[in-house]
Every structure is written in C-alpha cells, then in structure tokens.
One Martini backbone bead per residue (centre of mass of N, CA, C, O) as a GRO file, in nm:
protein
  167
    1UNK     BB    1   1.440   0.093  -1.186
    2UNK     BB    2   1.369   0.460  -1.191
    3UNK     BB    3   1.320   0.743  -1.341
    4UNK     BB    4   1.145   0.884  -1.506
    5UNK     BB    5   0.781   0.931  -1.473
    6UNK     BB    6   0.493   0.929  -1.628
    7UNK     BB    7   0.160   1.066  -1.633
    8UNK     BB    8  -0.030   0.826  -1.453
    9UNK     BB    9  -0.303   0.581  -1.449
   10UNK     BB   10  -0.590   0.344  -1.261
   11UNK     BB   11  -0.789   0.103  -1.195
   12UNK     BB   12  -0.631   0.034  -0.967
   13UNK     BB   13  -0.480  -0.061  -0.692
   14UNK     BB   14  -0.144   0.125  -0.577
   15UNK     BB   15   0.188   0.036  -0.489
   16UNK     BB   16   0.497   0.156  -0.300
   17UNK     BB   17   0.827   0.099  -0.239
   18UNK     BB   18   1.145   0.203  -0.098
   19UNK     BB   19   1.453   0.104  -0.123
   20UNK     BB   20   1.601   0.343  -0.288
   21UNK     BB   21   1.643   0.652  -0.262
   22UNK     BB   22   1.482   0.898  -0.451
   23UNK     BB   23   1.177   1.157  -0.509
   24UNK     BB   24   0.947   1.311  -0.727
   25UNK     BB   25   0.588   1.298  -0.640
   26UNK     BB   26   0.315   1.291  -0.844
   27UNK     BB   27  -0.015   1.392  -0.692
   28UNK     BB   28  -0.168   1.519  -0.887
   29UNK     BB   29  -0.136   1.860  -0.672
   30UNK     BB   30   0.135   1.715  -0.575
   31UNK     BB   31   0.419   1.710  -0.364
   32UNK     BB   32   0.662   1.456  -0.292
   33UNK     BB   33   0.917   1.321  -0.137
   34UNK     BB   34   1.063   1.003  -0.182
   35UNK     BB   35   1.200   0.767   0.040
   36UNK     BB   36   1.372   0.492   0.222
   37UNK     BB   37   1.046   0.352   0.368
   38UNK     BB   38   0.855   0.406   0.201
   39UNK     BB   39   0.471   0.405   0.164
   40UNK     BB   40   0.249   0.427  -0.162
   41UNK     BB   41  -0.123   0.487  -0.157
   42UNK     BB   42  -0.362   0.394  -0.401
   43UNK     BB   43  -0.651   0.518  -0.552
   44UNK     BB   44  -0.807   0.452  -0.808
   45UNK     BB   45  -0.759   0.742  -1.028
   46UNK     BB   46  -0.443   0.825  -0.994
   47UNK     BB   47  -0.224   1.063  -1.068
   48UNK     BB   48   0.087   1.001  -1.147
   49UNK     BB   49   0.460   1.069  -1.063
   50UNK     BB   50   0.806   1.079  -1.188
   51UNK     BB   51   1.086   1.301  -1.044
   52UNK     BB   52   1.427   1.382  -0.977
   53UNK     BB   53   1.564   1.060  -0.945
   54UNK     BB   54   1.791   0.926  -0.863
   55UNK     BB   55   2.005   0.657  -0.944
   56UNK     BB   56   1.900   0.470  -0.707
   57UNK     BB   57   1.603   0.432  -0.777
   58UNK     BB   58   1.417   0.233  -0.601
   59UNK     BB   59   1.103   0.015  -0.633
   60UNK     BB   60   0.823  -0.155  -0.532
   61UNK     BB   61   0.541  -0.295  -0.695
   62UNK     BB   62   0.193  -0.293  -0.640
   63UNK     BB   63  -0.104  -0.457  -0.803
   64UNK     BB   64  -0.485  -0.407  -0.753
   65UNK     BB   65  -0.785  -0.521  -0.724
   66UNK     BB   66  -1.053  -0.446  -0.532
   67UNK     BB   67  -1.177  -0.731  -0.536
   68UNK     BB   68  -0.957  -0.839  -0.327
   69UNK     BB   69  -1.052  -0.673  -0.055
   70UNK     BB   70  -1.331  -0.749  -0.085
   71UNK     BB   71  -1.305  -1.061  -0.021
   72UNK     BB   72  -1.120  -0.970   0.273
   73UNK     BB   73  -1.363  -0.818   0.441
   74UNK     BB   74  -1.405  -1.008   0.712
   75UNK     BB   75  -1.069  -0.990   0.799
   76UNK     BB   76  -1.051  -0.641   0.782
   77UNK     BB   77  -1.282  -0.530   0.954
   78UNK     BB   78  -1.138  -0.607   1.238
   79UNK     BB   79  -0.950  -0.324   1.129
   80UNK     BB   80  -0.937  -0.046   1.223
   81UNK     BB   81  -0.682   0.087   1.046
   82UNK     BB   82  -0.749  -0.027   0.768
   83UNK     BB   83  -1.034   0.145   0.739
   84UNK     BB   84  -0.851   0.418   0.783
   85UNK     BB   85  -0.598   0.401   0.578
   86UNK     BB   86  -0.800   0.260   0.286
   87UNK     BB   87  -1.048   0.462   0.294
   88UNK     BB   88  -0.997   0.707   0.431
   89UNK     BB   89  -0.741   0.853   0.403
   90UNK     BB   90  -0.703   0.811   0.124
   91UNK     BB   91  -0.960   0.891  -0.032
   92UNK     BB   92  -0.947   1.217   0.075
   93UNK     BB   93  -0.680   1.206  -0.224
   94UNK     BB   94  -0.592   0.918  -0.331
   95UNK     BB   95  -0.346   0.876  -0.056
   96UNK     BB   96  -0.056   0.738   0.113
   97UNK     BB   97   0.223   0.798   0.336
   98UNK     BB   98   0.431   0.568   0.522
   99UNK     BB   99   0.676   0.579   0.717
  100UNK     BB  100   0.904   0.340   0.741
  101UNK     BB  101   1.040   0.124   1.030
  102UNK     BB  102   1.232  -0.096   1.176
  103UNK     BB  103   1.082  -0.392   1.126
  104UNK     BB  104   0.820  -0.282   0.947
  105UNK     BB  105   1.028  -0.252   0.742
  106UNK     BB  106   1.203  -0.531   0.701
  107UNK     BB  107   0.948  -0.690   0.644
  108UNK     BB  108   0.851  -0.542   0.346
  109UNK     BB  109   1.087  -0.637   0.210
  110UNK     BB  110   1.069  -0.941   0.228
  111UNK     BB  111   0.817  -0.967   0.114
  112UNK     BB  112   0.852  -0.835  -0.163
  113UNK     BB  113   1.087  -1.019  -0.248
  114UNK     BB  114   0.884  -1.280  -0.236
  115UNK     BB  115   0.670  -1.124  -0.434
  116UNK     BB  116   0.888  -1.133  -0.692
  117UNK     BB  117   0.992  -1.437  -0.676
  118UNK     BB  118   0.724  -1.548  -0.776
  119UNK     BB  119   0.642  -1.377  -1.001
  120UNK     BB  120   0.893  -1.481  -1.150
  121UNK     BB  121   0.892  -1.825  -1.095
  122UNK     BB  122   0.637  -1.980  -1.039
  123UNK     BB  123   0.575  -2.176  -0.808
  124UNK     BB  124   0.395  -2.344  -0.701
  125UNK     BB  125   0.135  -2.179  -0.575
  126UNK     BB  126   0.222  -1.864  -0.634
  127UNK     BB  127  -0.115  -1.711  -0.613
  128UNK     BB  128  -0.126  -1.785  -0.295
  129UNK     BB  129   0.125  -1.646  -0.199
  130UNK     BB  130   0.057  -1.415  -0.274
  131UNK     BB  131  -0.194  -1.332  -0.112
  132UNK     BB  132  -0.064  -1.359   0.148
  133UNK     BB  133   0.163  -1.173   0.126
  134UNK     BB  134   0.005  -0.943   0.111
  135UNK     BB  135  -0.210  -0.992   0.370
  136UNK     BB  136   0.104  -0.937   0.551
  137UNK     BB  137   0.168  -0.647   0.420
  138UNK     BB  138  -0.110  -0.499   0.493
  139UNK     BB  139  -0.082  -0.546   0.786
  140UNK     BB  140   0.210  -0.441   0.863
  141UNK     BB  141   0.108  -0.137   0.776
  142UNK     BB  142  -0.136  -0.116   0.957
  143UNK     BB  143   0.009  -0.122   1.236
  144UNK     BB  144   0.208   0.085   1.241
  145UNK     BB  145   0.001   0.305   1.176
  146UNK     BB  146  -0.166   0.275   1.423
  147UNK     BB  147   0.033   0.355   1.613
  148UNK     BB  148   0.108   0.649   1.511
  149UNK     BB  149  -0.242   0.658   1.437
  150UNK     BB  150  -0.537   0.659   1.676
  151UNK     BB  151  -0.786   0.690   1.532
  152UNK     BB  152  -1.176   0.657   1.536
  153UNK     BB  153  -1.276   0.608   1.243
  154UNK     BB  154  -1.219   0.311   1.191
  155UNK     BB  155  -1.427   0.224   1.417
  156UNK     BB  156  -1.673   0.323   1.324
  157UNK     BB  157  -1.663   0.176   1.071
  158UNK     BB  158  -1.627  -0.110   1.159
  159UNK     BB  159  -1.913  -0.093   1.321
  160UNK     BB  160  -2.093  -0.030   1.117
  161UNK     BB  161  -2.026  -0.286   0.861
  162UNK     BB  162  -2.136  -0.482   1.129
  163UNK     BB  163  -2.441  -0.371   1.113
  164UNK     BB  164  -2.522  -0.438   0.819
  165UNK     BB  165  -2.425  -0.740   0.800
  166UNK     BB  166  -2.644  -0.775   1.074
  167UNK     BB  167  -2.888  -0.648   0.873
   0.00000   0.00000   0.00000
C-alpha cells in the first residue's frame, strides 16, 4: 500500500499492477489514472511518481534487470507480441500500460500472489521459481496484449533478429 511516491527512476526494468484504489501516476511529462487491473510496464531509466492515491490504493511491484530478458532471448523472440510490448511500444515513451481484464486479470494476480510469496518466504528454489513465475507472468500480459492490439512491428523485428542470429 502507498500513498504519495515522490519522483525517481530506475536502472532495471520495472512493472506494477494496481490491484486495489486509484493513483495519479506521473511518468516523465505523462499523467494516467491508473486502477485496479491496470500493469504498467517501465523501461530502465524512466522517471515516475504517484499522486492523490486513494486510500486503498495497492499495487504489486516487481523490478528486473535488462539482462534477465537478454538470457531469455531465444525463447521471447518467438513472441512477436513480446517484442512489440517491451521493445516498440515501450521504448516509444519509455512504458506501456495495459489495462488487463477476464482470465488475464486473474491470472497476473495469482502469479503476483506467489512471486511475493516466494519472495518473502524463501522456500527451497524460491529464485528459480521467481524467474518461471515472471516469464508465465510476462507471457499472460504479452498474450493479451496481443489480442487487444495486432499490430506487425513486433513480427517485423522477430523476423530481423531470427536473420540476424542466423547470419
């Protein structure tokens, strides 16, 4: 739960899910509404705050370093929607909000859920389960994303960097 968050950035990827309450969220020279079911994704370098947050407001935090995604390369490049959420799309502005619904809402809840629970308890493989969890988290919000908006930058640059690696 956070009230006011003053403005600062980040060296690493980072995402948020509203699961509860309101927020005005400033990112750069942006300002969004951002409520629950909302995940909105940040790339390193970008400048944010919330203001005049409800008093339930709540959000799932989770920060990763670029070279997370670089390690798993070979299995997102294949995901042409992937490379058009966190590459095009993001890079564009410097974040991306997706406003989730249906199943994929529920889903990133539970993923959440368990990447905190893991987080905070530590159980016996507790980093390799965080790292499945992020990349079935990172697929259901990439899926969806999909659905909602078809665009063909992202199988553009998947089919470049398949030319690439193969020369």
């Amino acid at each position: 739960k956070i009230s006011d968050f003053k403005q600062h950035t980040h060296e690493h990827f980072e995402f948020f899910y509203v699961s509860s309450g309101t927020s005005t969220h400033l990112l750069e020279k942006n300002e969004e509404l951002v409520k629950a079911g909302d995940i909105v994704l940040m790339t390193p370098g970008v400048v944010h705050a919330f203001q005049t947050s409800s008093a339930d407001f709540t959000i799932f935090n989770c920060i990763f370093l670029p070279s997370l995604l670089e390690a798993h390369k070979d299995l997102l490049v294949n995901m042409s929607g992937f490379l058009n959420l966190f590459y095009v799309e993001t890079e564009k502005s410097g974040f991306k909000k997706v406003s989730l619904a249906g199943r994929a809402d529920i889903k990133v809840r539970a993923i959440l859920e368990d990447l905190l629970f893991e987080y905070e308890k530590e159980p016996e493989g507790f980093m390799t389960a965080i790292k499945v969890m992020l990349a079935d988290l990172l697929v259901t919000v990439t899926r969806f994303y999909s659905t909602k908006s078809r665009g063909s930058k992202g199988r553009k640059l998947a089919e470049a960097i398949a030319f690439i690696d193969l020369n």
